[in-house]
C-alpha positions in Angstrom: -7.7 2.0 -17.6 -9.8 3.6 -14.6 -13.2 1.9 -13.8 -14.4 5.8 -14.2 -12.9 9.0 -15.9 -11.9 11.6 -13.6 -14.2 15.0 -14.1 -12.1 18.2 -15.1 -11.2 20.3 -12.2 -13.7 22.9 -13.3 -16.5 20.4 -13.9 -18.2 21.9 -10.3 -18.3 25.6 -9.9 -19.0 25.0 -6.2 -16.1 22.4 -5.3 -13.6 24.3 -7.6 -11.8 26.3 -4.9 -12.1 23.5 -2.1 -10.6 21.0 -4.0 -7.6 23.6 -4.7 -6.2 22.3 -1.5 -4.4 19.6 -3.1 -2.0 21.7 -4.9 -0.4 22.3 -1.9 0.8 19.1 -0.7 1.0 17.4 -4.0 1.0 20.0 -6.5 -1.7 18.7 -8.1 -5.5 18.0 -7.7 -5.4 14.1 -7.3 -7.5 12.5 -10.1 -9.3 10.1 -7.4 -10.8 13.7 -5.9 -11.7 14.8 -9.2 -13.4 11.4 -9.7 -15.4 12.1 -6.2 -16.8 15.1 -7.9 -19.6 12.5 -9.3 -20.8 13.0 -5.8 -20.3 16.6 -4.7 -20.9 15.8 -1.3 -18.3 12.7 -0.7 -15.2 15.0 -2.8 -16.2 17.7 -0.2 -16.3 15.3 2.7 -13.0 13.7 1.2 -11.5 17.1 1.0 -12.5 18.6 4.4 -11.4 15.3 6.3 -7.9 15.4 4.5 -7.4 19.3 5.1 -8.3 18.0 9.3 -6.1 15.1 9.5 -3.3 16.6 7.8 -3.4 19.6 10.0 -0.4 20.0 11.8 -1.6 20.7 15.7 1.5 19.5 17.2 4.8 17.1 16.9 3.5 14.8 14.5 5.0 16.8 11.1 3.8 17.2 8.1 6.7 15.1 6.6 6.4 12.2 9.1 2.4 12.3 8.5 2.9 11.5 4.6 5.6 8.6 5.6 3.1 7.3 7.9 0.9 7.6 5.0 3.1 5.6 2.7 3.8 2.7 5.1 0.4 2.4 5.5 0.0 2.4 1.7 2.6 -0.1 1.1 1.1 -2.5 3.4 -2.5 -2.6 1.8 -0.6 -2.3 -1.5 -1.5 0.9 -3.7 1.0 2.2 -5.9 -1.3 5.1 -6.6 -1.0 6.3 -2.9 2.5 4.9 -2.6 3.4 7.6 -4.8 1.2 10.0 -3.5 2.9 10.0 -0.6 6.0 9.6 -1.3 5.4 12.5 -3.3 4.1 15.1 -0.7 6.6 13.4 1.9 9.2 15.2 -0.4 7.4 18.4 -1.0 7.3 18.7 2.6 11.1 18.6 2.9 12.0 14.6 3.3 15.5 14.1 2.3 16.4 11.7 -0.5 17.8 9.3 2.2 14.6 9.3 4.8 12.9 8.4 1.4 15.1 5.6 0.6 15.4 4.5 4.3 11.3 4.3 4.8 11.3 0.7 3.5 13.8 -0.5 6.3 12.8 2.0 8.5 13.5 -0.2 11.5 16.7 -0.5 10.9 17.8 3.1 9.7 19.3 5.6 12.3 17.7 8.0 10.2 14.2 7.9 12.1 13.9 8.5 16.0 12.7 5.8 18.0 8.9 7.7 18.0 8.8 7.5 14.7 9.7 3.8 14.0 7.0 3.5 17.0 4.0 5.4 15.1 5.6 3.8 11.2 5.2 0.1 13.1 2.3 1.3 14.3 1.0 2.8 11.2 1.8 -0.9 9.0 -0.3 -2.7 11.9 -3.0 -1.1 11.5 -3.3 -0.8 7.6 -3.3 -4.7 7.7 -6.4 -6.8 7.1 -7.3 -8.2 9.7 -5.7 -5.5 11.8 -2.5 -6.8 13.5 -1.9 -4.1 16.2 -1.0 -5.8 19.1 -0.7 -4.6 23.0 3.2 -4.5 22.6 2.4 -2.1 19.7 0.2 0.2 21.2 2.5 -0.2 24.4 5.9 1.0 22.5 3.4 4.1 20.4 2.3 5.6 24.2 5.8 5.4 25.2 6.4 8.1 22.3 3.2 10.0 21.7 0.2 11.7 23.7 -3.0 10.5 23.3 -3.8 13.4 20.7 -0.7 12.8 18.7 -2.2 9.2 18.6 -5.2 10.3 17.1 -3.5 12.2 14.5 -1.1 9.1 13.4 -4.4 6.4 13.2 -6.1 9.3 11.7 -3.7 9.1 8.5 -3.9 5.6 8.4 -7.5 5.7 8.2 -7.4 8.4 5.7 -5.2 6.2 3.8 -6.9 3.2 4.2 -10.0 5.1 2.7 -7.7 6.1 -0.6 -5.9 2.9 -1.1 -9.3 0.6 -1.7 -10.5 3.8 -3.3 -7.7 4.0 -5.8 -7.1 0.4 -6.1 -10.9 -0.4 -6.7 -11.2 2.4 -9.0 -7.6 2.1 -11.1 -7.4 5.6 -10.6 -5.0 7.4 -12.8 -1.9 8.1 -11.7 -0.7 11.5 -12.6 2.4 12.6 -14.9 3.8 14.3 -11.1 3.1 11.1 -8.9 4.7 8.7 -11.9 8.0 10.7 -11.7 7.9 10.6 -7.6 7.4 7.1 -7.8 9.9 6.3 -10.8 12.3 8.9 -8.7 11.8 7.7 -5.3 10.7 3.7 -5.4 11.3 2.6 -8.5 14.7 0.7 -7.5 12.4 -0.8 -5.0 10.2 -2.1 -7.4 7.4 0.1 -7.8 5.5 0.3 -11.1 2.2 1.8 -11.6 0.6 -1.1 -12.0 -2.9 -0.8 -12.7 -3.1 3.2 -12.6 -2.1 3.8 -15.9 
């Protein structure tokens, strides 16, 4: 049960179009934005920053960003964003088997050495305390500009918002992101857990 109900997508006249945004990339208007609508100002922050670091201004794709986005998730431990991501990693044209691989991602020939560099990268920094080291942040340069960098932290960041967002609140995990997960990391696993 969430620590607060999620207001109906109509509930603000003035967020209704902004907050549209989310059907793109997840088909779906997440039920933690609608639960930011208690505060007009911090869904429309939410929204705005999510549209910026999801922007796609370069090599950094919009499939890799939402892997980046789920390694980071996995590290701090929300299933809600877990599935999230997972989620708009497939929308944006993952395969089946770069879903699979992301939990051994090392190992897999299925990701280029850059992006093992920005996914160990990303799990570094979504750890408490932070555990990115100079060998890290060495092997990520090696692969990415300094404005490719700034896009990659600024998913984790983003993430790291949502996952003690989601996880504090219990957020309600939607009937689309239940099937992702059940679909895509269930035989790893994954349950909903708390966002039921």
């Amino acid at each position: 049960m969430p620590l607060i109900d999620p207001l109906p997508e109509d509930h603000n006249p003035d967020l209704v179009d902004l907050i549209q945004f989310f059907r793109g990339p997840l088909g779906t208007v997440p039920n933690s934005v609608l639960t930011m609508q208690r505060r007009p100002k911090v869904a429309r922050a939410f929204t705005e920053l999510n549209k910026a670091v999801m922007e796609n201004l370069g090599r950094v794709t919009a499939e890799q960003k939402r892997l980046i986005g789920f390694v980071a998730s996995q590290a701090a431990g929300c299933r809600y964003c877990q599935a999230h991501t997972i989620l708009a990693a497939e929308r944006f044209h993952s395969t089946p088997e770069r879903l699979a691989a992301i939990f051994d991602y090392a190992a897999s020939p299925l990701f280029t050495a850059a992006e093992k560099a920005a996914f160990d990268f990303a799990l570094a920094a979504a750890c408490v305390p932070n555990a990115v080291t100079a060998e890290i942040a060495s092997r990520l340069r090696q692969h990415w500009t300094d404005d490719e960098i700034v896009e990659i932290l600024g998913v984790v960041a983003l993430f790291g918002f949502l996952n003690r967002w989601n996880d504090s609140m219990a957020t309600t995990l939607e009937e689309i992101g239940i099937s992702a997960g059940e679909r895509n990391l269930a035989a790893r696993g994954w349950t909903r857990g708390k966002h039921r």
